[in-house]
N, C-alpha and C positions, 0 to 999 in steps of 0.2 A: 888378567890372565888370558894366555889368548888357548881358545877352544881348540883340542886336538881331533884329528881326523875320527880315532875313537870314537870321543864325546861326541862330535855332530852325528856321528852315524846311530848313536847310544839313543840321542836326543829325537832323531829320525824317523826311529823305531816306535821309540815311547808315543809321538806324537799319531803313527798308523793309528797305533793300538786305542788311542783314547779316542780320536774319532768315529773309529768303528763301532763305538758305544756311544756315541753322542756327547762327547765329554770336553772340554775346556784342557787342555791339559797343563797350560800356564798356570788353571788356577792349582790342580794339582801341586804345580814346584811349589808357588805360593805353601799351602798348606807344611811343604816339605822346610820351609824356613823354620817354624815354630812348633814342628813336631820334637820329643824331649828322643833324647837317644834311649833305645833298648836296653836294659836290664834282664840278666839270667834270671834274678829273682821273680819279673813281674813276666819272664815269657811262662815260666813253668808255673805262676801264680804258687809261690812256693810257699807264703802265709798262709795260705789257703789252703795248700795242700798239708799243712802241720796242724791245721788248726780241724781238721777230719778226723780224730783220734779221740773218741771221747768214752771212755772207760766208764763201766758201770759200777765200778768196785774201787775199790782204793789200791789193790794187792798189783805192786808192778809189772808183773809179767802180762798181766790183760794188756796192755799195751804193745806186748811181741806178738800176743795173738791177735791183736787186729790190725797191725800194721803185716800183716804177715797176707793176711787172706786180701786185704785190698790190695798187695802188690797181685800177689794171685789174678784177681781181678781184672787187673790192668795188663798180663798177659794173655787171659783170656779174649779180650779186647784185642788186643794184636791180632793173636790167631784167624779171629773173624772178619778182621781187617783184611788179612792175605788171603784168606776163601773169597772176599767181597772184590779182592780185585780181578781171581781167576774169573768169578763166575757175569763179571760187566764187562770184561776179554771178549772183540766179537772176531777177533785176527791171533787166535790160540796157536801159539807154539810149544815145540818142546822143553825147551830154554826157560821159555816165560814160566811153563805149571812146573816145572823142576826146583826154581827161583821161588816158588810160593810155598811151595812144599816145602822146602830146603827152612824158610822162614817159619814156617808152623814145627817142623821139627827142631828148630832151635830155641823156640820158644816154651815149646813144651822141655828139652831138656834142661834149659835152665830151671822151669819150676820142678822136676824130677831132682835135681841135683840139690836144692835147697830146701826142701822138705827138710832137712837136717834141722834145718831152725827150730821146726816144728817139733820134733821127735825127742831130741837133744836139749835144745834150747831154753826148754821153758824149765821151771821147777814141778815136778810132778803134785806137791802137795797145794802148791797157789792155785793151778790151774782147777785142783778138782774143790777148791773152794770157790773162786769164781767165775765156774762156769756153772753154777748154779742160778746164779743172777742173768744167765744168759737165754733162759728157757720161755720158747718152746724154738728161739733159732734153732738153727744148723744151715751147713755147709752145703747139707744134704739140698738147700734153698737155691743152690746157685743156679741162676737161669740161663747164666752167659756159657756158662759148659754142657748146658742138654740145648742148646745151639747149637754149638761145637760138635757135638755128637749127629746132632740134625742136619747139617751140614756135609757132614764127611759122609754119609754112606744113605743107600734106600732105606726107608721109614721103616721098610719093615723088619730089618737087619734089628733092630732096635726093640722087638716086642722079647716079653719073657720068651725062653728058650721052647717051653713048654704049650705055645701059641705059636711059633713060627714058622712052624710043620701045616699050619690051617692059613696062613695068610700072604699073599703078593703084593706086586706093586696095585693093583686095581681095587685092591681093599679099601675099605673107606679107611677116611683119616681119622674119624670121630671113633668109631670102631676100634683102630688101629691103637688111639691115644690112650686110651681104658687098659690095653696091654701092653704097655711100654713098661721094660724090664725093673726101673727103678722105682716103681710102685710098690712092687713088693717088700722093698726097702723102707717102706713106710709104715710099717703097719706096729700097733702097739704090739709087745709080746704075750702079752697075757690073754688080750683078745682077737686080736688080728682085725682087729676095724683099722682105718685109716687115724694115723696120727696127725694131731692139729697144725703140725709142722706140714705135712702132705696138703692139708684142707688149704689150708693159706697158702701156699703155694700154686698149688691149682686154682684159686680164687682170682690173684691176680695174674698167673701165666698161661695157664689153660688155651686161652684161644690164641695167644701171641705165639707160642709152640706149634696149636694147627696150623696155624696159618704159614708158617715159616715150612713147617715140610708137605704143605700143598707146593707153596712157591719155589723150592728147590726141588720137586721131583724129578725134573729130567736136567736139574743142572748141580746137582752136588757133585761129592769130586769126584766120585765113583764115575757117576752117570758121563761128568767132563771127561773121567780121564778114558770112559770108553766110546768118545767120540774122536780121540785122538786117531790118526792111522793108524792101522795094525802093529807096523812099523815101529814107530814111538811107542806104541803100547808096550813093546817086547824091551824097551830100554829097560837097560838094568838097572841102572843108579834110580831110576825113577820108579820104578817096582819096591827098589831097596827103601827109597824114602817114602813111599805110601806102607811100607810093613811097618817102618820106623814108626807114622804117626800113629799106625792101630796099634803098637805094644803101647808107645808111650800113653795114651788115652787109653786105654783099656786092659793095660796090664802093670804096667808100671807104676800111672799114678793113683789108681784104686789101692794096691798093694801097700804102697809109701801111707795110705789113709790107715790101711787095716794094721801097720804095724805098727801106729802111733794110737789106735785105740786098743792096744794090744799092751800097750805100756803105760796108756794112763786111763783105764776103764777095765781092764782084764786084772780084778785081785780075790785069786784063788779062795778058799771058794764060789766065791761069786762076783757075777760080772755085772759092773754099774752100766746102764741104761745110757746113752749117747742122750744130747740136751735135746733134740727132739723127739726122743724114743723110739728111734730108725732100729731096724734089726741089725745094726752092723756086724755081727755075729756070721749072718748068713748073706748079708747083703755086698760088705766088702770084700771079699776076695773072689778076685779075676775067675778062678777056674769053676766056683758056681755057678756065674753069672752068661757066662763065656757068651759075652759082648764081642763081636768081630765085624769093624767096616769092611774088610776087602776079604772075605771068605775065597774067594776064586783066585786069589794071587798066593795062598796056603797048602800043602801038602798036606793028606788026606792025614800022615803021623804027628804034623804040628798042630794040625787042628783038634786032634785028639790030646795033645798034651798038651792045650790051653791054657797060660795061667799056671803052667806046675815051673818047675824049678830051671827048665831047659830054655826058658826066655828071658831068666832075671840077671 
């Protein structure tokens, strides 16, 4: 077969590149004879990925609910992914943090949109039989979404409401982390100590949380997008997809939480205990909490109507 202008040039290239690195590139092709061809199955490691589903009960639907929270998961992952590439960006354009944004907000409304699974999906009577076997978990555990949160906005955006009036960006972190809003979310009802779900938690994420909103103090997206020029700052579409990520994280998918513990933990007279013993009562809905990354991008009316009906 006689080599086309293409290939030698294909072959030209390849060869820079391996010596650039010190490398053989011949034995490369070599290697490339006896390489087996690519399979869908073994790029997504898809036995692997089925064989992650391991039920603590026997009752079917445990299986919609853990396949449900690891996809969850794996969006979350995205998310942090599209913040990780704004924030290693040292030639920031408009286009580019629009593009990022644009991906965090599609991410998150896919998991806003499928929540359905959750709410709908299961049988109400399986689930509050095994999630018993699930205790002292919760959701409430995920470390990859008070990332998410740590990421998108200053630290101290993120203390109880009722602490926020006392604290700035120059407040210590250690300080700061003892009042981060979803603490309060933790606590038993009966006593208000911290529930074992909160202890373990903070056991193992405690210092990996500091640490992450030491290291993005002046580059989360907030901080990014007010390095932007004036100019760009004023773009609308980019205004509109930084409101987009603060409803959907902070209003939209707490809400999509509180309406599914509302249907399978809310039976009049009395309301069963979430499997960590979180207060979800008072902890889940948006307009208690009234969590807000971009407070300065809000009208003084919308900020006051947090979380009520005029954002859902």
């Amino acid at each position: 077969m006689d080599l086309t202008h293409d290939m030698l040039t294909r072959l030209e290239k390849l060869e820079q590149k391996f010596q650039v690195m010190g490398q053989d590139m011949q034995s490369y092709l070599d290697g490339l004879l006896y390489a087996d061809y690519l399979t869908y199955w073994d790029y997504v490691h898809l036995d692997t990925l089925l064989s992650l589903q391991t039920p603590k009960t026997n009752i079917p639907d445990e299986r919609i609910f853990i396949m449900y929270h690891q996809i969850t998961e794996l969006y979350f992952r995205l998310i942090l992914d599209a913040f990780e590439r704004l924030a290693k960006e040292e030639n920031m354009s408009l286009e580019l943090f629009k593009r990022q944004i644009k991906r965090i907000v599609s991410y998150f409304n896919a998991l806003d949109n499928s929540f359905s699974i959750m709410v709908t999906g299961m049988d109400k009577e399986e689930f509050l039989k095994f999630r018993m076997s699930l205790l002292p978990a919760s959701g409430f555990q995920s470390a990859q979404y008070r990332k998410i949160e740590i990421v998108s906005t200053d630290f101290n955006n993120l203390l109880h409401h009722n602490k926020r009036k006392d604290s700035n960006m120059d407040s210590d972190f250690m300080e700061m982390y003892e009042n981060l809003y979803w603490k309060q979310g933790a606590t038993e009802l009966a006593t208000g100590k911290k529930t074992l779900t909160l202890r373990q938690f903070e056991e193992k994420y405690s210092k990996e949380l500091i640490d992450l909103g030491m290291s993005v103090k002046d580059s989360n997206i907030w901080q990014l997008y007010k390095r932007l020029p004036e100019k760009e700052q004023n773009n609308q579409e980019l205004i509109k997809l930084l409101k987009e990520h603060d409803l959907n994280a902070n209003v939209r998918w707490p809400l999509a939480h509180y309406r599914s513990a509302v249907k399978y933990l809310d039976r009049k007279p009395e309301q069963i205990s979430a499997t960590g013993g979180t207060n979800w009562q008072k902890y889940l809905p948006p307009k208690n909490q009234r969590v807000i990354f971009f407070p300065e991008l809000w009208t003084e009316e919308e900020l006051d109507a947090w979380g009520t009906k005029q954002f859902i």
